[in-house]
C-alpha positions in Angstrom: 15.1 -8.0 51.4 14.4 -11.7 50.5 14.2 -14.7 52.3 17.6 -15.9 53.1 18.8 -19.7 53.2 17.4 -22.7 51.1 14.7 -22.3 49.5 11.5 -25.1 51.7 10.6 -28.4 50.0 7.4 -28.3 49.3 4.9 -30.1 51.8 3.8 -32.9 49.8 6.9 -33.6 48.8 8.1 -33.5 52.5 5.3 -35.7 53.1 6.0 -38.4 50.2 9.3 -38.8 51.4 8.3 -39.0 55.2 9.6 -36.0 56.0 12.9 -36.8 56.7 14.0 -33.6 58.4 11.5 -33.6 61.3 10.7 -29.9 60.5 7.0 -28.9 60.7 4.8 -29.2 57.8 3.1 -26.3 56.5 -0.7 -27.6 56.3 -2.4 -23.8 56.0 -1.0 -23.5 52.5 -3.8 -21.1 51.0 -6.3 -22.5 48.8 -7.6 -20.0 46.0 -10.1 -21.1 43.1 -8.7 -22.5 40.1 -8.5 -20.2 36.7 -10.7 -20.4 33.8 -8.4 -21.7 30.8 -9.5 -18.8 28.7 -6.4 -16.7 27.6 -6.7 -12.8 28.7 -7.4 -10.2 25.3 -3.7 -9.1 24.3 -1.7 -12.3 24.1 -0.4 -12.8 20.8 2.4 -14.3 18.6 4.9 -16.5 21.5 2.9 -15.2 24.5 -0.7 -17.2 23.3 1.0 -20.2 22.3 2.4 -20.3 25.7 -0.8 -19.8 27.4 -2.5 -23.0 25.3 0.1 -24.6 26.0 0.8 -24.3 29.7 -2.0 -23.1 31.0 -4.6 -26.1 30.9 -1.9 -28.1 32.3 -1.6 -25.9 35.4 -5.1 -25.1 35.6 -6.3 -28.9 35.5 -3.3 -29.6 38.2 -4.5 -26.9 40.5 -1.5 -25.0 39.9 -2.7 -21.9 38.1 -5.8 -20.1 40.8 -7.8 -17.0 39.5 -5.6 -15.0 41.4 -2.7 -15.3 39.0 -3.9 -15.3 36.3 -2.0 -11.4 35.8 1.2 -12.6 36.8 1.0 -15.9 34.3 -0.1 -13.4 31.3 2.7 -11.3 32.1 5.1 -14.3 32.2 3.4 -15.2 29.0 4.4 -11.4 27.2 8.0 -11.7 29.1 8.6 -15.2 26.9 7.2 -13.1 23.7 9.9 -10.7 24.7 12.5 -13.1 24.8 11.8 -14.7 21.7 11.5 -11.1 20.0 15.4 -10.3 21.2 16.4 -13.7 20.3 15.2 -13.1 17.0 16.9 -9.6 16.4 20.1 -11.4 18.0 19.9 -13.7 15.1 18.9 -11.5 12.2 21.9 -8.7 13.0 24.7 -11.3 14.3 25.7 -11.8 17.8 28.8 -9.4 17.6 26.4 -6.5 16.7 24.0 -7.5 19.3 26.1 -7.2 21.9 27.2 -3.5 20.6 23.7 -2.7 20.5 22.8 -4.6 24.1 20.4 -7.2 22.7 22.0 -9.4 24.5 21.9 -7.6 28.1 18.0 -7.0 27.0 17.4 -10.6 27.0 19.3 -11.4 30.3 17.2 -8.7 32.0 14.1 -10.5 30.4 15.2 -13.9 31.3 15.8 -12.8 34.6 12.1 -11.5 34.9 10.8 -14.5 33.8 13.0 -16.5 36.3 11.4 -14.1 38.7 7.9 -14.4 37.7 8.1 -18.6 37.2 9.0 -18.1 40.9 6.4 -16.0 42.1 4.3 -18.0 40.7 5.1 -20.6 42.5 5.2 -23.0 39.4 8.5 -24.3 40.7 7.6 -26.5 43.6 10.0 -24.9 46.3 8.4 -21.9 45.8 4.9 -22.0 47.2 6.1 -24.6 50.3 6.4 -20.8 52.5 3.1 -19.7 52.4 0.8 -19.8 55.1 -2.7 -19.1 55.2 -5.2 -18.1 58.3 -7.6 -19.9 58.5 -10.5 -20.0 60.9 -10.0 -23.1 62.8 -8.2 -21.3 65.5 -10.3 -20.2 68.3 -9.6 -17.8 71.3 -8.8 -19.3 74.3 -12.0 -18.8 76.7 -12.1 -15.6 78.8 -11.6 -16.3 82.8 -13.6 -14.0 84.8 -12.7 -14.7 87.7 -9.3 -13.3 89.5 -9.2 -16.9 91.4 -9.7 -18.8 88.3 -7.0 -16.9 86.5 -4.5 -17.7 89.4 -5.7 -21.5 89.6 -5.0 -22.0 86.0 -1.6 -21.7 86.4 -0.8 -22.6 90.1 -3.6 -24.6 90.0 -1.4 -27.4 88.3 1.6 -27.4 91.1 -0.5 -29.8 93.0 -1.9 -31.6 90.9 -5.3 -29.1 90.6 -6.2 -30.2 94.1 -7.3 -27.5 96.1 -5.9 -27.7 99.5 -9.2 -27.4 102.7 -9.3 -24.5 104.7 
């Protein structure tokens, strides 16, 4: 099941406009290294032009890390697909495309792209959900001691005063 509700803003945008809701901010938003603007062997035809096209853009931004690089190829084929059904839409007539379900072929590619964009987090609502772990967080220190234990919570009742015996 997906997430349900609005999709987050994104937390520099929450930040630029002083975030206005009061919610917390996500600062452990993962950081991954940023791709190498060379396009992966089998792009071709719609899907290359895409990648020279987009992908300096992202990569120079930050947007596009070494980690997706898959997913933004395969967004890349998904756009060749699209233009490949929009041209056979074109060449037999739109009344005979939807006989032969052209048309529904396209949808279900547009749809995967919408998906894939998303993943991708190349729109900026997307990525505001992630959180990373980091290694700032430390355990809290061990108490040996049965007394300590019990002082550090009844401890603060009087003010962490030990009363004399």
């Amino acid at each position: 099941m997906g997430k349900r509700g609005r999709k987050r803003t994104p937390t520099a945008l929450a930040r630029a406009r002083g975030n206005p809701g009061h919610r917390p901010l996500n600062d452990e938003e993962p950081q991954y290294e940023v791709a190498e603007s060379t396009p992966p062997k089998g792009l071709k035809g719609v899907a290359l032009a895409l990648w020279k096209t987009h992908a300096p853009e992202l990569i120079t931004t930050g947007v596009l890390k070494a980690v997706a690089v898959p997913l933004f190829a395969e967004l890349c084929k998904i756009a060749d697909e699209i233009a490949e059904w929009d041209r056979l839409i074109t060449k037999v007539g739109l009344d005979a495309a939807k006989t032969l379900r052209y048309t529904a072929e396209r949808a279900r590619a547009r749809t995967l792209f919408k998906g894939y964009y998303s993943e991708l987090g190349l729109s900026p609502t997307s990525s505001a959900g992630v959180r990373a772990r980091h290694s700032r967080r430390e355990a809290p220190p061990a108490v040996d001691q049965p007394a300590q234990r019990r002082r550090r919570f009844f401890g603060v009742i009087d003010g962490g005063q030990q009363k004399k015996a």
